[in-house]
N, C-alpha and C positions, 0 to 999 in steps of 0.2 A: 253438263256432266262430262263430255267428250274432252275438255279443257283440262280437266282433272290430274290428270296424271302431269303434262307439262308446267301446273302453276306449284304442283306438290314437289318436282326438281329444283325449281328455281328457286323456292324457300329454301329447298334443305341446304343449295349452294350458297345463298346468303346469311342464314345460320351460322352457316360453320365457319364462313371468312368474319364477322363479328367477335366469333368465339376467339379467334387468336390475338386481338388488340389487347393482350390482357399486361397489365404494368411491369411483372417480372420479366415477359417477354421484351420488352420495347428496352428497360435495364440491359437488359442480360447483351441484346445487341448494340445496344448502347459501349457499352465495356468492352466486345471485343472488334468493335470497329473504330474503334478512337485510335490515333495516331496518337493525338497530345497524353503524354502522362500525369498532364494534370487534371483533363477531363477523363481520364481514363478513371481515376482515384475519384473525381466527385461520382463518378456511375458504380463504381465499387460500395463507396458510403450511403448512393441511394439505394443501390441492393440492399444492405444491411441492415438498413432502415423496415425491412420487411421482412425480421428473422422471424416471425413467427411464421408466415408460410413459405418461407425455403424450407427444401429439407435440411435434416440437419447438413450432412456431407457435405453441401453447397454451403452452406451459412459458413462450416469453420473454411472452408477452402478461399470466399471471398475477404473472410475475416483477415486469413492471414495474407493474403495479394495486400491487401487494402495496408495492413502496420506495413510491409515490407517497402511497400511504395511510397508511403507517406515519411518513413527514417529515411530515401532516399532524394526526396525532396525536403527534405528538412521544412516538414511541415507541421509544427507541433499543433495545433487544432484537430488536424486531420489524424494526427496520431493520434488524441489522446479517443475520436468515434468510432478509429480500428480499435481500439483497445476497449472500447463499450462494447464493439458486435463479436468483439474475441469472446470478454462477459457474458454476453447473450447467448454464446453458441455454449461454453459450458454449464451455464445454467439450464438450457435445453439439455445435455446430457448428465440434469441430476447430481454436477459437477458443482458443489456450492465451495471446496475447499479451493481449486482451479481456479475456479470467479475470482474468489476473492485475492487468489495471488498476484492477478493481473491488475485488478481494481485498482488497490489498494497505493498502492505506488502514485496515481493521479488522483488521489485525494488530497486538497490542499495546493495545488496546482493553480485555482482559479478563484476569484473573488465575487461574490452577486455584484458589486459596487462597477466591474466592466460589464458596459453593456454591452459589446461585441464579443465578449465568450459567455453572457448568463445564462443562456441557454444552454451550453454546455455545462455550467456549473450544475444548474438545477436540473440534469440528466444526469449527471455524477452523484448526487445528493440522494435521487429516487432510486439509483441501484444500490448505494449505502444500507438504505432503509432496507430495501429488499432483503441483503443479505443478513440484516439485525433482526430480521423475521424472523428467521429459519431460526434464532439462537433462543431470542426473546422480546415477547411482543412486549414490556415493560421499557425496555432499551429503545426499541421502532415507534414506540407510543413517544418516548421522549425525544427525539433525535425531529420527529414527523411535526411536532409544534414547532420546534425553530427553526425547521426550515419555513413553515407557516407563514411565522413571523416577516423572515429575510421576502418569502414572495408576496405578502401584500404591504411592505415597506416600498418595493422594489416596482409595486403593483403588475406585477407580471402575471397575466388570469390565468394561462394553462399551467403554470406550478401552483398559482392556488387550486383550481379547482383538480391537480390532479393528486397535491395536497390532503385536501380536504376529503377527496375519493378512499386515501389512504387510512387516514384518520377512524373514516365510518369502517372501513373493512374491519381494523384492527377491534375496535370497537363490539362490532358484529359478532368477533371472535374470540372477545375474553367474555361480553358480560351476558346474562341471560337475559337482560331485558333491552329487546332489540330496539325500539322505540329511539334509544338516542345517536344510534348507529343509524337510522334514515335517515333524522334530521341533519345531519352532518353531510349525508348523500344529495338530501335537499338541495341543500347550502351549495355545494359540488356542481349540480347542475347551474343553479343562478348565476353561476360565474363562465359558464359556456354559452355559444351563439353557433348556429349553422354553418360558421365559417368552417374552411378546409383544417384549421389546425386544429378545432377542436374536435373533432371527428372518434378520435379513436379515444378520448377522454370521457365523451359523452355513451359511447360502444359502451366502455368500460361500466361507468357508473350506472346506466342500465340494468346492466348484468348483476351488479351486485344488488342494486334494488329487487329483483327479482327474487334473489335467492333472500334477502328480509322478509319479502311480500310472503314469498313462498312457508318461510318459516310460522309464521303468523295466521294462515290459512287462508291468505284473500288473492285466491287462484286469481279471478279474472284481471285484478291489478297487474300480477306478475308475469301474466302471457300478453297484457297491452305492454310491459318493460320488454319481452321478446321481441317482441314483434319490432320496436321501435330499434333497438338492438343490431334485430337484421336486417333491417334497413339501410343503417348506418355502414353494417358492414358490407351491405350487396354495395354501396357508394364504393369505398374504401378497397374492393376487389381483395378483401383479407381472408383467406380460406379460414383460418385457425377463426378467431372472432366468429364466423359460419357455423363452425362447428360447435365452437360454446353455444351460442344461441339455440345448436338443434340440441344438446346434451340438456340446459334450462329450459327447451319446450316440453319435451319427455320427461321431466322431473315434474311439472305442473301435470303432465296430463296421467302422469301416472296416481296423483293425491286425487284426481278429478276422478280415477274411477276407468277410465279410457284408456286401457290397456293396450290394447292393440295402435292407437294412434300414437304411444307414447313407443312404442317398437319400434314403428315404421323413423320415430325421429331419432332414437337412439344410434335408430342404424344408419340413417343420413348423417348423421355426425360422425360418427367411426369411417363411414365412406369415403369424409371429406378433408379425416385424419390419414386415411391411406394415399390420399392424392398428394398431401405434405409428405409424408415419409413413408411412402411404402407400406408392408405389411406390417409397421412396428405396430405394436397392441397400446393402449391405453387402460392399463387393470381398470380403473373406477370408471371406468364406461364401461366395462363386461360387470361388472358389478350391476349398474346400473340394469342392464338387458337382463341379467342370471334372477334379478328382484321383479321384472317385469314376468319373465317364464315363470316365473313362481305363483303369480298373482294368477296368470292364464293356466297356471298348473302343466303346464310344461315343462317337467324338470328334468327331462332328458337333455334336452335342448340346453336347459338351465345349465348340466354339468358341462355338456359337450364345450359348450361355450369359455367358461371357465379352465376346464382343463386345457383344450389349445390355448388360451392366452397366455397362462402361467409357463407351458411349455416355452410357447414363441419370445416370454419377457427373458427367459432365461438364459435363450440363444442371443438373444441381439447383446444383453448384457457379456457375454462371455466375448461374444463378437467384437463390440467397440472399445477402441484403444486409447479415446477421448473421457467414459464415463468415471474410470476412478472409483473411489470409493462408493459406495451406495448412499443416497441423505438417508434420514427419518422418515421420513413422507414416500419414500418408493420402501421401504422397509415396513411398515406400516399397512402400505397398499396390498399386499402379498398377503399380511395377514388378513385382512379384513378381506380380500377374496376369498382365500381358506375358509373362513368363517361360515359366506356364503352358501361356499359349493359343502359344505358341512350341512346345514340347512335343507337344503335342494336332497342331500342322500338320506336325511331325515325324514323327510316329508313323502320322498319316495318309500323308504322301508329299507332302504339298502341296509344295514344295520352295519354287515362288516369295511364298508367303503366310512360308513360314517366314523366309529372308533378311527379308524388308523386316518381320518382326516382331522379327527379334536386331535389324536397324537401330535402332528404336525404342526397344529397353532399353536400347542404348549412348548412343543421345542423351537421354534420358530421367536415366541415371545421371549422363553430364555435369554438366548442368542440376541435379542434386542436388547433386554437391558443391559446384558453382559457387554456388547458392542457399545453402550453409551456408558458405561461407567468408565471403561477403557477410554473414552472417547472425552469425558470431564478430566482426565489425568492428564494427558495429553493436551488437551487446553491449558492445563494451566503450567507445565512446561513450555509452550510455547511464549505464554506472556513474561517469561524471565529470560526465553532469549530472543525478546523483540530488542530490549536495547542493543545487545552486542550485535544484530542486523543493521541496527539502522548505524551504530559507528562503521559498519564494512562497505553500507551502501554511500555515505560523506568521504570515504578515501576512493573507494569507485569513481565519483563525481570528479572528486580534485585529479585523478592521473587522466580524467577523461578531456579535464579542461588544457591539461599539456599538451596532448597528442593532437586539439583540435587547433591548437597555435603552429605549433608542426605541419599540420597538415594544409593551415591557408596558405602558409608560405608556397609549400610546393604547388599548390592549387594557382596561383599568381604566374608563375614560371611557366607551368603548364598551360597555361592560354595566351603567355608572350607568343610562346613557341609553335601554339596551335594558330595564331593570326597568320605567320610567317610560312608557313604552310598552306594557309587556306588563301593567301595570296599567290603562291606560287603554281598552284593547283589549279585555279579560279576558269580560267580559261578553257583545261584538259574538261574539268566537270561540264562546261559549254556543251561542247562536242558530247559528253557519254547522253547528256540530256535528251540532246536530240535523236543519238541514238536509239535511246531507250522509246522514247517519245512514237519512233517509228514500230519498234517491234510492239509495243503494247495494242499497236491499232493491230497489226496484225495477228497477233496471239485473242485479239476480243473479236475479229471476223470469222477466227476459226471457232471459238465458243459459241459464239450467236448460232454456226451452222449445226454445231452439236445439240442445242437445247431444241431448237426449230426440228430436228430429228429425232430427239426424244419425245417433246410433243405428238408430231407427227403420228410416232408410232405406238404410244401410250394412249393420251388423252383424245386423238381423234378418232381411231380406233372405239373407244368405250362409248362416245358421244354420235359414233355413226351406230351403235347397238340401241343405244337411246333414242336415236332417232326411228329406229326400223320398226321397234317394240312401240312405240306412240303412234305412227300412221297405221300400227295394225289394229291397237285400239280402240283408233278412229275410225278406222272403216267396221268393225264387229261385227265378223265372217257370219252365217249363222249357226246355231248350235253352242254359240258362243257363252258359256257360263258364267254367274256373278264367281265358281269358283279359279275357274279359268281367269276371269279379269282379275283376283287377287293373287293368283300367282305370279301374271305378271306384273302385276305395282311392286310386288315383293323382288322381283329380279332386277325392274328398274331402282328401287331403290338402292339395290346393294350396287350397282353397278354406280350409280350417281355419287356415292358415299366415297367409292373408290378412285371417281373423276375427281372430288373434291381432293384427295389428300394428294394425287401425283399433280394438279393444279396446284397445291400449294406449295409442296415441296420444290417444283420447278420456276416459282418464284423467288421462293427465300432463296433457292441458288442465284438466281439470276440480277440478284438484288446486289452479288458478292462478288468480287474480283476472286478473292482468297475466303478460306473456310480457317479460325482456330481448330485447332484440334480436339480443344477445350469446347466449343462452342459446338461443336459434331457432337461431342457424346452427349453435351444438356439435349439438342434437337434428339436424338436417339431416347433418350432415357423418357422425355415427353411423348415421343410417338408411340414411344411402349404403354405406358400409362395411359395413354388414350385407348389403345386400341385391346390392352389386356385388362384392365379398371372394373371389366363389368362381363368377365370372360370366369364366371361362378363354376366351371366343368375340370380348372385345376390352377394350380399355385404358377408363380412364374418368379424370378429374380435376374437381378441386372448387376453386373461385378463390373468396375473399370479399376483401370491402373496407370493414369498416365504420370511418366515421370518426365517428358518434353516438352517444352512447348515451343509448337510449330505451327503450321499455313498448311492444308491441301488446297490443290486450284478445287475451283468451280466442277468443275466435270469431275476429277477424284470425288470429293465428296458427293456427288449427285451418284454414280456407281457405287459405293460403297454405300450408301444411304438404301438404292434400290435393290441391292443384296440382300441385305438385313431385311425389309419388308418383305420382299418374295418368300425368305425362308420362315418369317414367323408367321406371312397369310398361308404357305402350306401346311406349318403344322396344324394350326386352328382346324384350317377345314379338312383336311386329309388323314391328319398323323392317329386320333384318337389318344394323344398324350394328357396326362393330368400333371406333369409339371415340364416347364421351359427354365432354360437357363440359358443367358445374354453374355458374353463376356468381349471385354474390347480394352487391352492392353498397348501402351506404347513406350516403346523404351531411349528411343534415340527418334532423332530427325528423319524423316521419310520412311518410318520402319512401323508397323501398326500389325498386330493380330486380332481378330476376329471370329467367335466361337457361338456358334449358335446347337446349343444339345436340347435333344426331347426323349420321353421316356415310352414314344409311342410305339407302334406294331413296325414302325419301316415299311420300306418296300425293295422291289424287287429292279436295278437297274431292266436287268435286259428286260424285262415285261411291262414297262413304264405303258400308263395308258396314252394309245393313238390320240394325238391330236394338243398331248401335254407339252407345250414349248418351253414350262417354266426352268425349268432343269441348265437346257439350251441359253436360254437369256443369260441366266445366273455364269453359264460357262466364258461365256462373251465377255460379259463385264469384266469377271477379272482377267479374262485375257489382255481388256484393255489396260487395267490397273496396274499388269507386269507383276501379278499377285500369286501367287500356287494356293490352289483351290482342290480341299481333301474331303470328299464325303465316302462316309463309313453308315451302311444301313444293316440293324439287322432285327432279331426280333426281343431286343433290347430297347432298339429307338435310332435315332440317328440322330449323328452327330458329323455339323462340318464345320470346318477351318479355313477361312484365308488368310493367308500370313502371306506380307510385306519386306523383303529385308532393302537396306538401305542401300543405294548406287543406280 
């Protein structure tokens, strides 16, 4: 029993270094430590390859490095998967008009009959179908057989069997008798094997088994398709697919009767949607929870729940500069919430909440059809002026094929000239070589002794409290309480928690010459999420703006990293704030601002309590950073700023 407390640190320290091997992570450093820009561009394409769990922001940001890179390598392959996760990231925001303007243009691009771009083809062919969804499953039902066709001609199994996955969906969702919609699912599986590529095809078709099974009533079928589901997806490290599977478990356990089990999964999924995007809401999952409160006759709750979503859908929509027009399907969604929370103040009694909420879904539906009839007219404008585009985009082509004959010429000249140079130079570069060769050892001898000092006075520090609090333990003075001993496991842990993150963080530094600037604020924006994710006493938000891109050394970012922690572990535990707000703009090279505001009680400079050094550190650091460091407290909250200017 005395061992106790020591074997209980060592887990939680190896827990947590596990928890960071995670794929996006190993990507993300992947991309910004490549020199080459060609592997820079394959780590961009594997990012994107995981749009479903980046956030959005991140997905269109990589989407566009990734085309900008790949037009500059004239590398049409690689362009035409920017231009699929461009796809991807406007289909994330509900942008199905956006999709298709990008789409469209690499349609016909590519032949199944190459086998070194079919893969590509039949990824271009499945977002075709996609977006023939959204208009008409008669068109997607037809479009979905010939591709069929071309992938078991071609015998390529993940387009059939991901295919054949299509096929049963579509199925599932015209006819009422679902029976030939599984078997089609069936079929979909028989052509997958455990291998790595079928992974996310078989996730897939799971899921939609479930929701047949589910349809049908035979609960236990459709919670063995979960189960198998998330499996697949705890392989795959894919949050989104996570979340489906917890959104598909709550949907069985709620026909089962098991209310409350179907809550707790409801709400693990919504969790695992905040960890992808923030606080954005997902309506048909508050739908889902508002039907579950309802059952549990919680309709307080029920409304609470509903009204902040529709609130929160309505800011991030006004918010995003990507979403564009609204589809059917989030218009749709709104109503069918309304509906809900109509229900919920029914069953309550509220009587006058309820009227003025049926008001809203009949004006609401108006405005729906009214927006689609407008929206049939408009379509069919558009198909009488597809020919006169497509004659502008053949005279595009031909002047584009002039300027590139122009342009090799000068392209030829310019590396005559650049040899002749690089000859004459050849020597001088010798010399800077060596130069540089010298001061780099010197500038990495002065870093070792910075990091060896910030250990020192961090992580040894925390680990000599660990130490002291375990030999007292062990000896167990007497008088000594089982509540007493769980006070201190509770301090050792928080202390051990904290050793972990300044151990980790002074690794990822240490692992780096130079820091992106780009790659600061991903690590920032993840150590928020981690550390605010489950911090349920107030709201919190993270703003950046960089329009640079540039390098901090090692030490910069390790001081501006421990800035930002110091002042968000003070509001947590000091401030009494219910909402934080992050902000980290950069506008030029070497020039960065950093804003960290709370809306708690503040405090008092001159009466700071004895013994509190955090303040002091905080002063230090950006002393070293050559930073101006402004804190404002008062019984608003406090707000500081370090701002950077260049020179």
């Amino acid at each position: 029993m005395k061992r106790i407390p020591v074997i209980l640190v060592c887990c939680l320290l190896l827990a947590d270094c596990f928890a960071q091997t995670g794929k996006i992570d190993s990507l993300q450093h992947l991309v910004y430590t490549q020199k080459s820009q060609a592997w820079r561009l394959d780590g961009l394409l594997a990012l994107c390859e995981e749009y479903e769990t980046l956030p959005q922001d991140s997905l269109w940001r990589y989407a566009l490095q990734a085309k900008s890179l790949a037009t500059r390598l004239k590398n049409r392959t690689a362009y035409t998967l920017a231009v699929l996760a461009q796809y991807n990231a406007y289909m994330r925001l509900n942008n199905a008009d956006s999709a298709a303007a990008v789409l469209t243009p690499e349609l016909g691009k590519y032949k199944p009959s190459d086998a070194a771009t079919r893969e590509l083809y039949f990824k271009l062919m499945r977002a075709q179908i996609d977006l023939l969804n959204d208009n008409s499953y008669r068109d997607a039902l037809a479009k979905s057989y010939a591709v069929l066709r071309e992938a078991e001609l071609y015998k390529d199994s993940v387009a059939v069997a991901e295919t054949l996955n299509t096929i049963g969906t579509l199925n599932y969702d015209i006819s009422e008798d679902v029976n030939p919609a599984r078997q089609w699912l069936y079929k979909a599986l028989r052509y997958t094997t455990d291998a790595r590529r079928f992974m996310k095809i078989r996730a897939t078709i799971y899921l939609n088994m479930c929701d047949n099974l589910w349809w049908v009533g035979k609960q236990d079928s459709a919670m063995y398709c979960v189960d198998q589901a998330e499996r697949i997806s705890s392989q795959m490290q894919n949050l989104f697919y996570l979340s489906c599977t917890a959104q598909k478990r709550a949907a069985v356990y709620n026909k089962m009767g098991r209310y409350e089990n179907a809550r707790q999964a409801i709400m693990q999924s919504m969790a695992l949607d905040r960890k992808i995007d923030g606080q954005e809401v997902h309506l048909e999952k508050l739908i889902v929870l508002a039907a579950i409160y309802e059952h549990l006759k919680k309709y307080d709750d029920g409304i609470k729940v509903l009204n902040d979503g529709l609130l929160i859908d309505s800011l991030y929509k006004k918010a995003d500069v990507h979403s564009g027009k609204k589809t059917n399907a989030s218009d749709l969604q709104r109503i069918f919430c309304y509906e809900e929370l109509a229900k919920c103040y029914q069953l309550k009694g509220d009587n006058k909440h309820y009227e003025a909420t049926l008001e809203k879904i009949i004006h609401d539906q108006d405005l729906f059809y009214k927006t689609n009839s407008a929206a049939t007219i408009a379509e069919l404008e558009t198909k009488y002026k597809t020919q006169e585009k497509e004659s502008t985009i053949a005279r595009q082509k031909l002047e584009l094929e002039k300027e590139n004959y122009l342009f090799f010429g000068s392209v030829l000249v310019l590396i005559l000239t650049i040899i002749i140079l690089w000859l004459i130079f050849r020597g001088y570069r010798r010399k800077q070589r060596l130069l540089a060769a010298k001061a780099i050892s010197e500038a990495e001898e002065t870093e070792r002794k910075r990091i060896a000092a910030d250990l020192h006075d961090n992580l040894g520090a925390q680990l000599s409290f660990i130490k002291r609090n375990v030999e007292f333990l062990i000896e167990r003075p007497m008088g000594f309480s089982p509540s007493d001993e769980q006070r201190y496991l509770d301090n050792l842990n928080e202390i051990a928690k904290s050793a972990m993150i300044d151990l980790r963080e002074t690794i990822w530094v240490l692992n780096k010459e130079e820091v992106f600037i780009q790659e600061f604020t991903d690590k920032l924006k993840f150590y928020l999420r981690q550390q605010l994710s489950g911090w349920e006493k107030a709201t919190w938000e993270v703003k950046e703006q960089i329009n640079a891109s540039w390098q901090l050394s090692s030490t910069e970012a390790m001081h501006l990293f421990r800035i930002a922690q110091e002042l968000v572990n003070n509001i947590v535990k000091h401030s009494g704030a219910n909402h934080i707000m992050v902000e980290f703009s950069s506008d030029a090279v070497n020039s960065y601002v950093l804003k960290v505001n709370d809306n708690g009680t503040g405090f008092d400079f001159k009466h700071a309590r004895k013994g509190h050094y955090g303040l002091n550190i905080i002063k230090q650091r950006a002393k070293e950073l050559k930073a101006d460091l402004r804190i404002e407290s008062d019984s608003r909250g406090t707000r500081v700023s370090l701002e950077k200017q260049p020179g």
